[in-house]
N, C-alpha and C positions, 0 to 999 in steps of 0.2 A: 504494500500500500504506500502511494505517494506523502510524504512527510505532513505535505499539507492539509491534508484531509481526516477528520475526526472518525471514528470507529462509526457513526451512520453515514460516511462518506461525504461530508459538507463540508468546505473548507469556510475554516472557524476567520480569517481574515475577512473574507466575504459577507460573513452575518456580523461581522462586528462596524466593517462598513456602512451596509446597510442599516444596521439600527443607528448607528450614528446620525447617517442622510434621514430617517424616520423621527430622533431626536428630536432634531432640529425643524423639521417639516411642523408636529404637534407640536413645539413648543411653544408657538404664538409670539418668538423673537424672546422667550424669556423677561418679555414687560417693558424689554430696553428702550422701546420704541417712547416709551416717557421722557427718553433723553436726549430729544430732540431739540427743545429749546435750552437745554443746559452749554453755558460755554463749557469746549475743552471734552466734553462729551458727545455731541452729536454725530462726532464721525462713527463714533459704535450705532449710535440708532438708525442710523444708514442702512448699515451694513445687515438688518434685520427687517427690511421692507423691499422692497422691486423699486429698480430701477422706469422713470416715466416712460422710459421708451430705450432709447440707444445706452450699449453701454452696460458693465456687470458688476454685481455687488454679492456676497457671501449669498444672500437669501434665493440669487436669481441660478446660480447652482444648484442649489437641492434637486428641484424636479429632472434636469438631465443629467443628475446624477444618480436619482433612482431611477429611472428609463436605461441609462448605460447600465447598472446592478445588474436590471432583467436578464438585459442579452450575455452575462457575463455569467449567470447562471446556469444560463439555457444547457450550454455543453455538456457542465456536470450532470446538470437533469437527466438531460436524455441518456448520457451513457449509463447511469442507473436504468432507465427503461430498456436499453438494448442488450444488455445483461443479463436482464430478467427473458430474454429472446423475445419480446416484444419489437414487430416489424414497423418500418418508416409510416404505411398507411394506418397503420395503427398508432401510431404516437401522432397522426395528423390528426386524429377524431379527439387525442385528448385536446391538443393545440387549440380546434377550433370551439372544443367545447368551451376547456379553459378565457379563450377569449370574449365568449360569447358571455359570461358569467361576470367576468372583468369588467365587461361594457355593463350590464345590466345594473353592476351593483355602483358603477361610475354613476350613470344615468339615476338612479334611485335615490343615492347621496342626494344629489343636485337639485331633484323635486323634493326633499325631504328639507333643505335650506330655502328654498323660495318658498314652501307651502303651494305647491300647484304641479300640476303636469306639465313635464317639457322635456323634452328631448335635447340634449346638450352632453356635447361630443368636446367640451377645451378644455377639460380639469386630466387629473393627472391620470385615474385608470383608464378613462376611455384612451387616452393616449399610447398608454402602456397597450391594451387588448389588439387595439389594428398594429401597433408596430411587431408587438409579438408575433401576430398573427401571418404575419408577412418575410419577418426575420427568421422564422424556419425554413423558408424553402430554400438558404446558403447555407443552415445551420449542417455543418461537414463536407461543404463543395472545396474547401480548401482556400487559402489567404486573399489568392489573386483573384479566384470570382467572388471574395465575401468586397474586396475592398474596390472592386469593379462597379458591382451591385452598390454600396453604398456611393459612391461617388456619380456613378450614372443618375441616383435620385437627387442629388445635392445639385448638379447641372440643371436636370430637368425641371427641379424648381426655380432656382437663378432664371433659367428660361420663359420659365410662365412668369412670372413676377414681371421679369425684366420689357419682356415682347407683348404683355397683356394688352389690349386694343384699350383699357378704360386708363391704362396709366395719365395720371395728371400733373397740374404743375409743381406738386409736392411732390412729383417722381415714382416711381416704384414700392418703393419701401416706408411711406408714408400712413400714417395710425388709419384706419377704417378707410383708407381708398387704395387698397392694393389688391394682387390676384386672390392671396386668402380671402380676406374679406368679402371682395366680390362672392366669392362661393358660398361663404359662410350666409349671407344673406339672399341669396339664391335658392341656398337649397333650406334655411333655417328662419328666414323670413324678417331677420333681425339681427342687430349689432352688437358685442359687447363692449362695455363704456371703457373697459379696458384694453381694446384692442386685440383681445385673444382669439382664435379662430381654432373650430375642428379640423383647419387643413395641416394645423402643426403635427398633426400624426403621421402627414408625408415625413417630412425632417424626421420626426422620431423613428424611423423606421430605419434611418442611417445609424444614428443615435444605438439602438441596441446593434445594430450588425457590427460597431465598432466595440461595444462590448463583447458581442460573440467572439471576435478577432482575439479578445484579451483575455477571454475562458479559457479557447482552446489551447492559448500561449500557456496559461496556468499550467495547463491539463498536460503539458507534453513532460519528456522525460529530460531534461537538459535543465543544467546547473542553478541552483534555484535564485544566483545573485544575478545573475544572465537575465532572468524573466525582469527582473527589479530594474536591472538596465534598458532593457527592452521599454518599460513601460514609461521610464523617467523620460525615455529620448522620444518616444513615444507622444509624450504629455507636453514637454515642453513646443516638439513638432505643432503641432495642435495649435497650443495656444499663438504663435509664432503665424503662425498658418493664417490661423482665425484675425489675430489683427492686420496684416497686412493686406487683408484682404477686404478690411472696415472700410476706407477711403471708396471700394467700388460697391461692396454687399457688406449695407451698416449689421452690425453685433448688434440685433432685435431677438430677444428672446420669445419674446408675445407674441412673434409672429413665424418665431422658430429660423432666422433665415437661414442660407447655409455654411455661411460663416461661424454665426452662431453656432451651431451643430459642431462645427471643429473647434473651434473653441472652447466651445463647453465640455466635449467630451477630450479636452487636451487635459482640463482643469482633474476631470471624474479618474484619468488614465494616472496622474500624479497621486491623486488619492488614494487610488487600488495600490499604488507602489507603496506609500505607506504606511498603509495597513499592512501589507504584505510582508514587509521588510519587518515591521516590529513585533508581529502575530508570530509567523510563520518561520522565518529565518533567526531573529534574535529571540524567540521562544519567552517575548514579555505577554503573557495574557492574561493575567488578575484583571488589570484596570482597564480591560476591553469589557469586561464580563455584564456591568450597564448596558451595555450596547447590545450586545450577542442574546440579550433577554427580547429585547426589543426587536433585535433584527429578524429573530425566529418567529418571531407572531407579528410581525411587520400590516399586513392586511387588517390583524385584530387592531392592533393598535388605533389604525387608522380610522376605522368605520367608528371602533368606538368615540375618539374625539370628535370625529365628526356628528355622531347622533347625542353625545352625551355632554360636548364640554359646555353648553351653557348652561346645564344644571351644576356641574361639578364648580362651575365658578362662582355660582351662588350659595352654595352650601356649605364652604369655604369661607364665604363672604364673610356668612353668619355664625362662624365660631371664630373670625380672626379680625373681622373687619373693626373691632373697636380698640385693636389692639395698633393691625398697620396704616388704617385712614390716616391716623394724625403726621405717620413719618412720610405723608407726602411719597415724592418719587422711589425712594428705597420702598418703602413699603408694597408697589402695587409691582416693582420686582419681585418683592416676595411672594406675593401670591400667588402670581404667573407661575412661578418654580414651585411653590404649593399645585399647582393645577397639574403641573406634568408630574410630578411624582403620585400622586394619584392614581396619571393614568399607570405610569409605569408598572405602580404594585397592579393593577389588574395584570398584565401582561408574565408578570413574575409572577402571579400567584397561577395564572396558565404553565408556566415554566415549569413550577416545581410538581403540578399534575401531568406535565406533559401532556398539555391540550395547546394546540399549535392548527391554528385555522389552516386552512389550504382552499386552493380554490380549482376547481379540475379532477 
């Protein structure tokens, strides 16, 4: 058995990534965002919101860094299923059920925050479900047709964006008059005030095939500081890539362009290096173990904050709130880290029964 991999064959770097990217996903920016108008502080409260448009801040990585996790799983996944001699057509019916269930419960979140019916394709599982869903058919064609494939879509959208007949005098890449958008309200009948569109699950579908590239790097049999180099020249590549390429195709993450896509998965390919490097190789994994709670029940987590954290923040309220109201901006930090630990012990307390949602 490969070094990396725990006795149920998961490599523990991976779940400790991922819960990290989950971490910080439910934590609501841990309250910083109070410290906006504070001199000498506000550069932190930044770094815990989206950037308006062009341009990337800590908070604006999470989402294409859990999109890259997926594809970065996938390999391990299925060589588990092909083990068990479970055939390609067979591991497609779990894919598309699997996706089918992704979208569903994406789509169900999303009526369950507005209180109505709607169909809405820009948050983060619907994104995940099509890009997965898509990302298997290279998943083991080998480097040059996974990084053909990705790159052929990252052109083809530069292409529509750039050649679209509706482009205006804000250009191409401009908030709610670009090719996504066009679509988005073509086929959804309406705009987000955000600028976000369901056509970023094109991009995301680069997005995980570059994480697939970085499973299968995981998964081969060559010297384990070699993958860490790999992934570091890798990342930096990326990033490198992504901004000089800003001046033609702006770093829009809302609208996923494909700059963005290299970029961002420059940033996720440096982060798997070190994870990798301090899990796996330097064998430090106590102070992962936060994480690795989290990453393994990753979907519970999620659904849970999402249906529960406004009660959980009231309830809280009403056993702290006459304690932290008066310290002002420290205090409503506090509570926010009050909120996620919360959730966390739910997800720990699935830990230790060993109940670990799955979806597929």
């Amino acid at each position: 058995m490969s070094p990396e991999l725990t006795k149920q064959k998961r490599l523990l770097s991976l779940d400790a990534y991922r819960g990290f990217t989950m971490f910080l996903m439910v934590s609501a920016g841990f309250g910083l965002s109070v410290l906006a108008d504070n001199p000498g502080w506000e550069w932190l409260a930044r770094q815990v919101d989206h950037v308006a448009w062009e341009g990337c801040v800590l908070w604006d990585l999470i989402q294409p860094s859990f999109i890259f996790i997926v594809g970065v799983a996938m390999p391990f996944a299925f060589a588990v299923r092909q083990q068990r001699g479970e055939t390609r057509p067979h591991i497609f019916k779990h894919v598309w059920r699997r996706s089918l269930i992704l979208l569903l419960l994406g789509v169900g979140r999303v009526c369950i925050h507005r209180d109505e019916l709607v169909f809405d394709m820009t948050t983060v599982l619907q994104q995940i479900a099509v890009a997965y869903f898509f990302a298997f058919f290279v998943l083991g064609r080998g480097i040059k047709t996974q990084f053909i494939a990705a790159f052929a879509i990252l052109a083809a959208d530069f292409l529509l964006f750039q050649f679209w007949p509706g482009v205006g005098p804000g250009g191409p890449w401009a908030k709610n008059a670009n090719f996504h958008s066009a679509v988005e309200l073509w086929v959804f009948g309406s705009l987000s005030p955000g600028g976000y569109t369901g056509m970023n699950a094109f991009g995301s579908i680069a997005t995980v095939i570059f994480g697939v590239i970085t499973g299968e790097l995981l998964r081969r049999e060559v010297r384990e500081m070699s993958k860490v180099w790999y992934l570091l020249l890798a990342g930096v590549a990326g990033i490198v890539i992504g901004y000089l390429l800003s001046p033609v195709i702006p770093v829009v993450k809302r609208i996923w362009t494909p700059s963005w896509t290299i970029y961002s998965a420059g940033w996720a390919a440096l982060l798997m290096a070190v994870f990798y490097w301090l899990i796996e190789i330097r064998g430090w994994r106590k102070w992962s173990f936060v994480f690795v709670v989290v990453g393994m029940n990753s979907i519970a987590i999620y659904m849970l904050v999402s249906l529960l954290r406004g009660s959980v923040i009231s309830w809280i309220r009403v056993f702290t709130g006459w304690a932290l109201g008066p310290l002002g901006d420290p205090g409503a930090i506090i509570h926010s880290t009050l909120v996620l630990a919360v959730f966390w012990y739910m997800v720990y307390w699935m830990y230790n029964r060993k109940i670990f949602l799955k979806v597929g």
